[in-house]
VOPAGU-2260 file (C-alpha; in pm, 1 decimal, decimal comma):
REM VOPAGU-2260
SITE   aa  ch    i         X         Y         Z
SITE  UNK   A    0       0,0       0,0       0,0
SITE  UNK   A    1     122,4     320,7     -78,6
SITE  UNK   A    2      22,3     524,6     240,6
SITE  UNK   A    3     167,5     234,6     491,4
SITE  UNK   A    4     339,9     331,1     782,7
SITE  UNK   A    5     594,9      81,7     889,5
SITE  UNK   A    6     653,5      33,0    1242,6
SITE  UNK   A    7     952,9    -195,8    1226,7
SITE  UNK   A    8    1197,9    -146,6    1499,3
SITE  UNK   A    9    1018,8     166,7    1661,0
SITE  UNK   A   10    1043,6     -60,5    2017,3
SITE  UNK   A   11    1442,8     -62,8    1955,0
SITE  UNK   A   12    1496,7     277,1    2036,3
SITE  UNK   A   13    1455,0     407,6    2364,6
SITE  UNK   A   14    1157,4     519,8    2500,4
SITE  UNK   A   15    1081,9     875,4    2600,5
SITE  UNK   A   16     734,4     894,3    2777,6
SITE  UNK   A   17     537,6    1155,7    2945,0
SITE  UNK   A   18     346,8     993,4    3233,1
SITE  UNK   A   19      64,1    1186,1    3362,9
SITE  UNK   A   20    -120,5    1037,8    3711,2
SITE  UNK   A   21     -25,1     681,0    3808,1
SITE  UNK   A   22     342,9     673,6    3934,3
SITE  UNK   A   23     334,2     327,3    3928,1
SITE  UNK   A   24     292,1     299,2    3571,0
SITE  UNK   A   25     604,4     520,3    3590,6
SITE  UNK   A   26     813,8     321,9    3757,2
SITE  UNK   A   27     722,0       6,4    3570,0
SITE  UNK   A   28     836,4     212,3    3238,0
SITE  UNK   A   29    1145,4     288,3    3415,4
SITE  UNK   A   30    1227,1     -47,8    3497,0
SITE  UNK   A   31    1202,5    -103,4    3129,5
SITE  UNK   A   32    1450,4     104,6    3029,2
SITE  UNK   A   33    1217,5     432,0    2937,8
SITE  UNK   A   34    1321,0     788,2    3011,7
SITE  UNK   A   35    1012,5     913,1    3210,8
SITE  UNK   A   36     871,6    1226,4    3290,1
SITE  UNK   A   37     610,4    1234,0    3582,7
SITE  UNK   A   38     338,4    1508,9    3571,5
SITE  UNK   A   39     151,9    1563,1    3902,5
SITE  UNK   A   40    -207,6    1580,7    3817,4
SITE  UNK   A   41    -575,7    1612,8    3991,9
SITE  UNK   A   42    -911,3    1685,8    3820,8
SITE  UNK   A   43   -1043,8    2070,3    3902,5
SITE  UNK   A   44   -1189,8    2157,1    4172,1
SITE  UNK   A   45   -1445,0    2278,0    3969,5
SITE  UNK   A   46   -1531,4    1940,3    3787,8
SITE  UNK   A   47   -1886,9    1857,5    3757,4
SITE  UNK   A   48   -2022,5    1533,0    3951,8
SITE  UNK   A   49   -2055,7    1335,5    3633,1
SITE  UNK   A   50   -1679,0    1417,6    3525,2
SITE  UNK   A   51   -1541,8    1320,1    3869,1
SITE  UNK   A   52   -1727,4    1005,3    3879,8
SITE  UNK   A   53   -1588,9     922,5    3571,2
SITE  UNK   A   54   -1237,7    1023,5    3688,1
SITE  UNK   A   55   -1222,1     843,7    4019,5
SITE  UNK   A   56   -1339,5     510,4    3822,1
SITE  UNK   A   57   -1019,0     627,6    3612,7
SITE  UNK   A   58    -822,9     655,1    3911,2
């Protein structure tokens, strides 16, 4: 196909991730071998109900 991507070897280079929430999945990437980046975040204060019920299921 004209248009296809290949993704051959994209796992052989290191990988850079920004990790936003769950240190744990952090630190599992880390043991792997990934440069990480851990971002802090909480929904706003401001959140309806519906949005943090959806979050905290997320969470």
């Amino acid at each position: 196909m004209e248009n296809e991507i290949s993704y051959q070897g994209i796992l052989k280079n290191k990988m850079i991730v920004i990790n936003i929430g769950l240190e744990m999945f952090a630190d599992f990437l880390q043991q792997q071998g990934a440069e990480v980046t851990q971002v802090q975040w909480n929904p706003m204060e401001q959140a309806s109900k519906d949005v943090k019920d959806l979050l905290s299921k997320l969470l």
